[in-house]
mmCIF file of the N, C-alpha and C atoms, coordinates in Angstrom:
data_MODEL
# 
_entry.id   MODEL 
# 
loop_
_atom_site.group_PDB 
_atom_site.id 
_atom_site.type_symbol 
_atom_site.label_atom_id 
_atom_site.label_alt_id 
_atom_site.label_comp_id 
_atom_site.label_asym_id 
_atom_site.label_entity_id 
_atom_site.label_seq_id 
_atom_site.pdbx_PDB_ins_code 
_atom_site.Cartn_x 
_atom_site.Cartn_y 
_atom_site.Cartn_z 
_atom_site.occupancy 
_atom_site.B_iso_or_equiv 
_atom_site.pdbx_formal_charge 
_atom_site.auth_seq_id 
_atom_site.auth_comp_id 
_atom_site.auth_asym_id 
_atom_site.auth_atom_id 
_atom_site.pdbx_PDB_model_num 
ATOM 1   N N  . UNK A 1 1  ? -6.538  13.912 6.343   1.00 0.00 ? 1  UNK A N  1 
ATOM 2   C CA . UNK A 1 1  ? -5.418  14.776 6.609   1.00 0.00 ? 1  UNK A CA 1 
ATOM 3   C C  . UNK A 1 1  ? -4.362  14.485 5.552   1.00 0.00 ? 1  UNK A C  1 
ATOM 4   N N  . UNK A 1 2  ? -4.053  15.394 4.817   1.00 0.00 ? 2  UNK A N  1 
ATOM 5   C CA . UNK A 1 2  ? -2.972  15.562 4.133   1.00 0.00 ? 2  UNK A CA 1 
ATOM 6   C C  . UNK A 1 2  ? -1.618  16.716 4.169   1.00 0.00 ? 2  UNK A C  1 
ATOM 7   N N  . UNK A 1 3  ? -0.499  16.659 3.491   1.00 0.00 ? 3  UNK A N  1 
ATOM 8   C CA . UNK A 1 3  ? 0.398   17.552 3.621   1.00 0.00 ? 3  UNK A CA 1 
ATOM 9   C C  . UNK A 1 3  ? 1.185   17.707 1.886   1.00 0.00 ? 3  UNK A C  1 
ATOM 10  N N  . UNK A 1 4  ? 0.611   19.102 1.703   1.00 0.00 ? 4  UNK A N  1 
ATOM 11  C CA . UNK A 1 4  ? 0.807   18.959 0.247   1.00 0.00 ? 4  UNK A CA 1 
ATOM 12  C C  . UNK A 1 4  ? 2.298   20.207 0.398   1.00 0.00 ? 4  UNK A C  1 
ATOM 13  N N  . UNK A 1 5  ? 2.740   20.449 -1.031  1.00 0.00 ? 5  UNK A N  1 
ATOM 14  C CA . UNK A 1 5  ? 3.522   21.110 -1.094  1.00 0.00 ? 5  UNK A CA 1 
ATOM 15  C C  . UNK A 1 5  ? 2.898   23.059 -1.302  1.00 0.00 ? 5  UNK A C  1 
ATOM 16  N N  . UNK A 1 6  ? 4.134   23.883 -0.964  1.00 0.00 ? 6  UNK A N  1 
ATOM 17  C CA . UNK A 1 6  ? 3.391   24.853 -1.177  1.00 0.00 ? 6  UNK A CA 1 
ATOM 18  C C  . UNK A 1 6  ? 2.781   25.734 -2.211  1.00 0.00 ? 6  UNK A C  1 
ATOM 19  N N  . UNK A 1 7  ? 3.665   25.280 -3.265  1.00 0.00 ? 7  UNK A N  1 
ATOM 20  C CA . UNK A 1 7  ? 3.366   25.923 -4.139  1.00 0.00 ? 7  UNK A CA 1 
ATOM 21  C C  . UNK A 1 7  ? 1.937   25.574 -4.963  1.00 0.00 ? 7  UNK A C  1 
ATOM 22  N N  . UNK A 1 8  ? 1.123   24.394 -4.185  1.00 0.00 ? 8  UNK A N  1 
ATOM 23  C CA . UNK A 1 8  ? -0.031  24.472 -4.663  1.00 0.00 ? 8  UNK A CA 1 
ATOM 24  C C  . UNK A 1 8  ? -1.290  25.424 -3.905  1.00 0.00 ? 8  UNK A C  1 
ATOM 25  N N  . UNK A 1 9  ? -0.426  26.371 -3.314  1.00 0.00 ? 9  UNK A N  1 
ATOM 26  C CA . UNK A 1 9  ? -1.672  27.115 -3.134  1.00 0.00 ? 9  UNK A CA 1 
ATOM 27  C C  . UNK A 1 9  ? -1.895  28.044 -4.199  1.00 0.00 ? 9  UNK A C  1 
ATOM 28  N N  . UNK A 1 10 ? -1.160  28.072 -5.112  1.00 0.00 ? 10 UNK A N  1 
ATOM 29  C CA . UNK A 1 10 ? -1.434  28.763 -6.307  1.00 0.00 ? 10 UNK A CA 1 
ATOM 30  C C  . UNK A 1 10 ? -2.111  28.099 -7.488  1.00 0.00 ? 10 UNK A C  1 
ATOM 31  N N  . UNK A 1 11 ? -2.291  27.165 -7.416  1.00 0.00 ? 11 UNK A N  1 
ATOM 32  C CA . UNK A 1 11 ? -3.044  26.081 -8.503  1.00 0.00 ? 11 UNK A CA 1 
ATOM 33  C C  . UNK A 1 11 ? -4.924  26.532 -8.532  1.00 0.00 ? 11 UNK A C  1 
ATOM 34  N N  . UNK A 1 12 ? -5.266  26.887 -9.578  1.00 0.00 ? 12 UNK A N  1 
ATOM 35  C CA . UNK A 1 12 ? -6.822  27.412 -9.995  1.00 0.00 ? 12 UNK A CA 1 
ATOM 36  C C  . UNK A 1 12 ? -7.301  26.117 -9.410  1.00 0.00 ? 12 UNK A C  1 
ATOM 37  N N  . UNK A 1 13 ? -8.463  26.085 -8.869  1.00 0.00 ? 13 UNK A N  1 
ATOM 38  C CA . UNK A 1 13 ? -9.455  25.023 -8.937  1.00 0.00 ? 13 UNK A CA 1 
ATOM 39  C C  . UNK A 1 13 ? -9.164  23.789 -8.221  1.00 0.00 ? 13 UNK A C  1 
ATOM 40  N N  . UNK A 1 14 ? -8.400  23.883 -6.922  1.00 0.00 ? 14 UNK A N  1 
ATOM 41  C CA . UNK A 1 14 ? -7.852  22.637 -6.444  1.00 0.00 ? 14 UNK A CA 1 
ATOM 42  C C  . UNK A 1 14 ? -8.935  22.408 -5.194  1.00 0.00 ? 14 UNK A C  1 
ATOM 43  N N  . UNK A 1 15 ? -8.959  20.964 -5.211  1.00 0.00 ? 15 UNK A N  1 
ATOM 44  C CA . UNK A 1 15 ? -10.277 20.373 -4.159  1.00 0.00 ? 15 UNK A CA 1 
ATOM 45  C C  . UNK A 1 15 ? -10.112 20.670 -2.947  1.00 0.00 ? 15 UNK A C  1 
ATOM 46  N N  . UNK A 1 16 ? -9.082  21.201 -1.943  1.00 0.00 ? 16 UNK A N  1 
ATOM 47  C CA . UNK A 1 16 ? -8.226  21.324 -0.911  1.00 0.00 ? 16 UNK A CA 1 
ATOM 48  C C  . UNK A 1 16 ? -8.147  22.591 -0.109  1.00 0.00 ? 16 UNK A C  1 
ATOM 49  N N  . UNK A 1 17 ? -8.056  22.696 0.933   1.00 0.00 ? 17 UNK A N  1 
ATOM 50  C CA . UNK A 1 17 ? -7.476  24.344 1.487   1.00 0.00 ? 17 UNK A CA 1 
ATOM 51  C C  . UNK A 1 17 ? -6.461  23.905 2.521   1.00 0.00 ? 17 UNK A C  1 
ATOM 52  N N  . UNK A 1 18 ? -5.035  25.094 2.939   1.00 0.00 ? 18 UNK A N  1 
ATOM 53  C CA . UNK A 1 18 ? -4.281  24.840 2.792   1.00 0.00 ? 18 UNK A CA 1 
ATOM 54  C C  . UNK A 1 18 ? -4.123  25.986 4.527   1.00 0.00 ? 18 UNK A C  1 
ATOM 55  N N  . UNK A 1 19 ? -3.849  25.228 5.664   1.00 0.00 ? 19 UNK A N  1 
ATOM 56  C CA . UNK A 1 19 ? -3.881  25.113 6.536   1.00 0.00 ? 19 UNK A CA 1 
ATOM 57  C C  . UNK A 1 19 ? -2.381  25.573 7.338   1.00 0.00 ? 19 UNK A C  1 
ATOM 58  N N  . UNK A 1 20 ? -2.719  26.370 8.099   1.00 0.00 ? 20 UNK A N  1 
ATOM 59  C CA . UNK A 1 20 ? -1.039  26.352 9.195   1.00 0.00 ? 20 UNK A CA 1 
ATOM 60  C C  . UNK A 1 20 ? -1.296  25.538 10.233  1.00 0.00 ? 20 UNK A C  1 
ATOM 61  N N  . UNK A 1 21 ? -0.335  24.383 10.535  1.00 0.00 ? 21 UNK A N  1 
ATOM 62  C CA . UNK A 1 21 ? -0.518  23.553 11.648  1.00 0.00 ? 21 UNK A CA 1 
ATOM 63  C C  . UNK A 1 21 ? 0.933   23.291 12.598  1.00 0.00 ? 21 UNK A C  1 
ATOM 64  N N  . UNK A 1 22 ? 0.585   22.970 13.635  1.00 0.00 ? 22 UNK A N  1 
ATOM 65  C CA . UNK A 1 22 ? 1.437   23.019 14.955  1.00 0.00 ? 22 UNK A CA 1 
ATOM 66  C C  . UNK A 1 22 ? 1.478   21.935 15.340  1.00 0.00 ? 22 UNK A C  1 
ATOM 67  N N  . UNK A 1 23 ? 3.091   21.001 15.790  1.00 0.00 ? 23 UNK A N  1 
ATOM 68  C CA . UNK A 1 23 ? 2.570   19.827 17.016  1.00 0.00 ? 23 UNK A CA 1 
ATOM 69  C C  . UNK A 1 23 ? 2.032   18.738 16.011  1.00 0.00 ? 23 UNK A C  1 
ATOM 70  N N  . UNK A 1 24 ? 2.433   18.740 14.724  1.00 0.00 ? 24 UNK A N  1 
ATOM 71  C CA . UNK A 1 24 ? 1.778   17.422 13.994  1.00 0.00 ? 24 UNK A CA 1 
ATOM 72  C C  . UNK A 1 24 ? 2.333   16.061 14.596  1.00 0.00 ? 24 UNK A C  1 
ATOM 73  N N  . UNK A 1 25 ? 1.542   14.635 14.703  1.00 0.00 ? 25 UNK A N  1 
ATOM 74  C CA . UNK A 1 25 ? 1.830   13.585 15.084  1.00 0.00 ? 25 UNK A CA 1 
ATOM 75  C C  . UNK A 1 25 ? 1.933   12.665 13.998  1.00 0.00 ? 25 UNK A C  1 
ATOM 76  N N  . UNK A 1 26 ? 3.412   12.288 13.261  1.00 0.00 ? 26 UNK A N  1 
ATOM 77  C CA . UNK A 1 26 ? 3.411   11.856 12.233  1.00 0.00 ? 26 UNK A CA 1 
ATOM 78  C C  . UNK A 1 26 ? 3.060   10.020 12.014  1.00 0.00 ? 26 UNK A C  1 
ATOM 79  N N  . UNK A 1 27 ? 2.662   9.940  13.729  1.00 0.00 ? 27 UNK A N  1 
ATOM 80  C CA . UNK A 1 27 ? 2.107   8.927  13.526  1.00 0.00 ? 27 UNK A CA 1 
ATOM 81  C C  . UNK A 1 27 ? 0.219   8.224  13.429  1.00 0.00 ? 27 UNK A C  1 
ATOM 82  N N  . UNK A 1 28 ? 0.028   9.481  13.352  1.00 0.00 ? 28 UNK A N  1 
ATOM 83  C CA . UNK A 1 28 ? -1.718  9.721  12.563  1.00 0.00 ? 28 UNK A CA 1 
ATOM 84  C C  . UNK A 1 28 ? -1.955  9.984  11.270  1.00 0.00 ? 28 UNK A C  1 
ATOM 85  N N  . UNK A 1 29 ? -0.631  10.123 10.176  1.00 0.00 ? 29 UNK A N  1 
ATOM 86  C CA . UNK A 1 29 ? -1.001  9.698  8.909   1.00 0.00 ? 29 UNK A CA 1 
ATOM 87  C C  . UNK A 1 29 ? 0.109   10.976 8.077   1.00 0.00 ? 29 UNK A C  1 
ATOM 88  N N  . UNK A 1 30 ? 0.151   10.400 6.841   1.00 0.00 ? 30 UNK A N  1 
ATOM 89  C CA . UNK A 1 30 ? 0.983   11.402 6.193   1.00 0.00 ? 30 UNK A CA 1 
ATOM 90  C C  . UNK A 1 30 ? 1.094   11.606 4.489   1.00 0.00 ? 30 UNK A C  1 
ATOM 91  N N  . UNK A 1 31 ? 0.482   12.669 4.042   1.00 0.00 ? 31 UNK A N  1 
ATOM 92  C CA . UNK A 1 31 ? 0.441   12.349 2.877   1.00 0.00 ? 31 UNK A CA 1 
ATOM 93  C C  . UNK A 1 31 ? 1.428   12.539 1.597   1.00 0.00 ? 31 UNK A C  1 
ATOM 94  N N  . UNK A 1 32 ? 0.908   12.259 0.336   1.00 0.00 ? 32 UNK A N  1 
ATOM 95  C CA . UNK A 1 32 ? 2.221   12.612 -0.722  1.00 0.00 ? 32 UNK A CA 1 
ATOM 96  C C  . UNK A 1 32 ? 2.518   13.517 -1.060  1.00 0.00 ? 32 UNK A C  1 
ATOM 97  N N  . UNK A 1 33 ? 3.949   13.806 -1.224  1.00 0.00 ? 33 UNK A N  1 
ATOM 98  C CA . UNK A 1 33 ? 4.277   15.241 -2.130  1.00 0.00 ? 33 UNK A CA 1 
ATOM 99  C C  . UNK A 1 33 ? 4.282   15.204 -3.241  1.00 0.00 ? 33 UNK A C  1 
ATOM 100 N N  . UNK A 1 34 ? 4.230   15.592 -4.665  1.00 0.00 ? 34 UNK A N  1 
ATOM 101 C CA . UNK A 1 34 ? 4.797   15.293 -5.535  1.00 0.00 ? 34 UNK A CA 1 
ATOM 102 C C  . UNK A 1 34 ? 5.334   16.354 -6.516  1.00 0.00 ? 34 UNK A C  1 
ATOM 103 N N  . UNK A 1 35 ? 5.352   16.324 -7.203  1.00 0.00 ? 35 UNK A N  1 
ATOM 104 C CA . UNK A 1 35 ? 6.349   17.780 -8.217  1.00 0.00 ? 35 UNK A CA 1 
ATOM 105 C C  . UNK A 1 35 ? 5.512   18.353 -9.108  1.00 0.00 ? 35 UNK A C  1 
ATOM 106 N N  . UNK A 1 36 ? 6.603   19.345 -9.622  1.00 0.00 ? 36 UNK A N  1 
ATOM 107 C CA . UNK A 1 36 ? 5.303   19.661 -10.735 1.00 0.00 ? 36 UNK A CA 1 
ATOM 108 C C  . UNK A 1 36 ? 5.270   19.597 -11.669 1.00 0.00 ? 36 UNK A C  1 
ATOM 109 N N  . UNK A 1 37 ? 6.384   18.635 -12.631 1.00 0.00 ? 37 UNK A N  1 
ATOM 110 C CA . UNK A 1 37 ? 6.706   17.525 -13.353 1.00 0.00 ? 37 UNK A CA 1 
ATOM 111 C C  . UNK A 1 37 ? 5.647   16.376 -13.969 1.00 0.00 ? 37 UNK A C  1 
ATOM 112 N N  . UNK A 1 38 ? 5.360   16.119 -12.802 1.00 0.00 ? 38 UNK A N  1 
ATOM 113 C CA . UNK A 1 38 ? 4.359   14.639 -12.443 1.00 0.00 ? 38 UNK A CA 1 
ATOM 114 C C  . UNK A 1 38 ? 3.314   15.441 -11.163 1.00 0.00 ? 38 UNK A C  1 
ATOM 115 N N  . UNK A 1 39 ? 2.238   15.736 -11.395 1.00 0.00 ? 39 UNK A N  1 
ATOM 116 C CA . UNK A 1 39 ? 1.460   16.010 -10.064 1.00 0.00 ? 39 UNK A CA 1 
ATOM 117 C C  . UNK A 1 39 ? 0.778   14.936 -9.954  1.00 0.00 ? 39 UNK A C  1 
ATOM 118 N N  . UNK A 1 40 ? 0.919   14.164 -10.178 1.00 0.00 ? 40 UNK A N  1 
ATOM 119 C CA . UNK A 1 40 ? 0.208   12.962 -9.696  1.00 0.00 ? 40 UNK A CA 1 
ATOM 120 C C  . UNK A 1 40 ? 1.089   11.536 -8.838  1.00 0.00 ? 40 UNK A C  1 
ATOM 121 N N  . UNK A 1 41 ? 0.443   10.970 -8.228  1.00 0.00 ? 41 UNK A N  1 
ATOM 122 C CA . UNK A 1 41 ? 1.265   10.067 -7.313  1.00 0.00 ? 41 UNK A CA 1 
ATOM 123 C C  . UNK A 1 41 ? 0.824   8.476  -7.529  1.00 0.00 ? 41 UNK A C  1 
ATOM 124 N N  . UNK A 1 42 ? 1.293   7.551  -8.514  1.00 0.00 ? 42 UNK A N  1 
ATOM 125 C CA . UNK A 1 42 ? 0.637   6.270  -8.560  1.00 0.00 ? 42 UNK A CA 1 
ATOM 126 C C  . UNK A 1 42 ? 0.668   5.435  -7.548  1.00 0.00 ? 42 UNK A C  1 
ATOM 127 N N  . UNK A 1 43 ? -0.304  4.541  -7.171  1.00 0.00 ? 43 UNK A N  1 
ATOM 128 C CA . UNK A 1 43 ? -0.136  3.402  -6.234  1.00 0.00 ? 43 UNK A CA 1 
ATOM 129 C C  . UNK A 1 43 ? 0.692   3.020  -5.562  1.00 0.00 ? 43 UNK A C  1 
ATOM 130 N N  . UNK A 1 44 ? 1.834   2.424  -7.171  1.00 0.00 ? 44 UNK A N  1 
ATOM 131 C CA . UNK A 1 44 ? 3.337   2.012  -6.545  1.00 0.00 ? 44 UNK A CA 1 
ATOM 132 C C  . UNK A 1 44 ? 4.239   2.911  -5.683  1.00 0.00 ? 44 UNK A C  1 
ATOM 133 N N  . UNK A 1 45 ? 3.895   4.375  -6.193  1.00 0.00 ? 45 UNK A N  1 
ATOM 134 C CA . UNK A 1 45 ? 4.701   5.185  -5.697  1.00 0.00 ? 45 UNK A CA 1 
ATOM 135 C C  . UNK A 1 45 ? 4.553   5.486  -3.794  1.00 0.00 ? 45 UNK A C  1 
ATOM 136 N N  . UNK A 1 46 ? 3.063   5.768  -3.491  1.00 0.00 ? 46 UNK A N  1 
ATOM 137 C CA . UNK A 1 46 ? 2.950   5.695  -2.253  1.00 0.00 ? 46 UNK A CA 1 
ATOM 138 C C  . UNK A 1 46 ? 3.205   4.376  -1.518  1.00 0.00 ? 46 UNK A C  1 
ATOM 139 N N  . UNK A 1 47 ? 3.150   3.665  -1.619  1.00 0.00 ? 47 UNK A N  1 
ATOM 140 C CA . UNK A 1 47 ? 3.279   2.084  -1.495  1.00 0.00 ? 47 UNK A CA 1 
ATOM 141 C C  . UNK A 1 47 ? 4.997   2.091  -0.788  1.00 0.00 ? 47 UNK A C  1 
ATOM 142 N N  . UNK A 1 48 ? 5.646   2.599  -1.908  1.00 0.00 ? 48 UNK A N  1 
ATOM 143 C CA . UNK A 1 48 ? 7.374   2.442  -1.810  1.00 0.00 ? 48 UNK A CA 1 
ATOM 144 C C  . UNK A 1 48 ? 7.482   3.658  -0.664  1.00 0.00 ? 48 UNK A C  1 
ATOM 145 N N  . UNK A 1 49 ? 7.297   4.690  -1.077  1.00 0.00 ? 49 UNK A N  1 
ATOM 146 C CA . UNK A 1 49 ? 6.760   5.822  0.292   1.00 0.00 ? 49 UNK A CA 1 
ATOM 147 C C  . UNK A 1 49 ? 6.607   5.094  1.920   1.00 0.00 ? 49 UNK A C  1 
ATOM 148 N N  . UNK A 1 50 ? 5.250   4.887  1.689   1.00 0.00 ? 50 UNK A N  1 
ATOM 149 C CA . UNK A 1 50 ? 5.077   4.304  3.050   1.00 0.00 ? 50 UNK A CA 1 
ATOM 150 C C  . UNK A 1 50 ? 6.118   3.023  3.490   1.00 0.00 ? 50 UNK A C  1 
ATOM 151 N N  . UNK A 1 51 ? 6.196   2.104  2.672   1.00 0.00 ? 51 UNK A N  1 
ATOM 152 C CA . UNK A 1 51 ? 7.320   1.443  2.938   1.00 0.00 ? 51 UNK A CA 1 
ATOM 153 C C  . UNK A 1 51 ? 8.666   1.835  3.688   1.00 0.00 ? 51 UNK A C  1 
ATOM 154 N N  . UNK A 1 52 ? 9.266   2.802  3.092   1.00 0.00 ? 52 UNK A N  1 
ATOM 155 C CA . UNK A 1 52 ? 10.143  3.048  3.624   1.00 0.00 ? 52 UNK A CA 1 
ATOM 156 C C  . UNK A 1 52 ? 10.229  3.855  5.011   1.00 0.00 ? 52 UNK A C  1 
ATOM 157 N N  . UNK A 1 53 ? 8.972   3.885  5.078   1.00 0.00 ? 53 UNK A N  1 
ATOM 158 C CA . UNK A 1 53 ? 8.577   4.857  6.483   1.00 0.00 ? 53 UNK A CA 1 
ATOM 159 C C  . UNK A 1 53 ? 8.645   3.454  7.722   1.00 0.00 ? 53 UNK A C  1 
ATOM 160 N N  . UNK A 1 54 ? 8.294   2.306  7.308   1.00 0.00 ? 54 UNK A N  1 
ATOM 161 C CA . UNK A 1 54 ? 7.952   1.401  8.401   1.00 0.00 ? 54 UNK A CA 1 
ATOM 162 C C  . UNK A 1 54 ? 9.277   1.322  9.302   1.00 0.00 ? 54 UNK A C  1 
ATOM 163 N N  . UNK A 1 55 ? 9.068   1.169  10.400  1.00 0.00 ? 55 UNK A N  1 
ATOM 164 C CA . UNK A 1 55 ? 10.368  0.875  11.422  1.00 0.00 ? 55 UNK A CA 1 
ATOM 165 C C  . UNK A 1 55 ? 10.104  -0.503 11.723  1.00 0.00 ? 55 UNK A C  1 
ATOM 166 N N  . UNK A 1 56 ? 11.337  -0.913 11.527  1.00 0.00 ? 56 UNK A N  1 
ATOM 167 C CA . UNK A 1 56 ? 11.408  -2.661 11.979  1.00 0.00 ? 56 UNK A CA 1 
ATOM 168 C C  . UNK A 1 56 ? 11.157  -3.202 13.365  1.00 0.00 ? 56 UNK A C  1 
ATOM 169 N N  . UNK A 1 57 ? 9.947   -4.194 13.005  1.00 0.00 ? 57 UNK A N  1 
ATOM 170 C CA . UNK A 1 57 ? 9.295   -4.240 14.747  1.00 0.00 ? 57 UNK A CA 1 
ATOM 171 C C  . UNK A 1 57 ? 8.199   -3.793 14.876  1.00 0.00 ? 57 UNK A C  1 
ATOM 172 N N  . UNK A 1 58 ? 7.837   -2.695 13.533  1.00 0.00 ? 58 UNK A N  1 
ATOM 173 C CA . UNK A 1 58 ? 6.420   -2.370 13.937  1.00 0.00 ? 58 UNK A CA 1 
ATOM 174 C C  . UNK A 1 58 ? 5.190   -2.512 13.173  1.00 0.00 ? 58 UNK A C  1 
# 
């Protein structure tokens, strides 16, 4: 499960299809956005991402 941005439903040739969803539980997973600058997302970057997602205590 991922959550991309929208404007990649216009991108030729992408591995993905691009879904309407309801009622998401953001605690079953969440993926990266990134721009279209940089479409790519390094290690560090999700890393600092998820990081900042953690709530203290858990």
């Amino acid at each position: 499960m991922g959550f991309v941005p929208e404007w990649t439903q216009d991108l030729p040739n992408r591995g993905f299809e691009l879904k309407k969803v309801r009622g998401i539980d953001f605690k079953i997973g969440l993926g990266v956005a990134w721009n279209r600058e940089e479409p790519t997302a390094s290690r560090d970057d999700i890393i600092d991402i998820a990081r900042s997602l953690v709530r203290p205590g858990r």
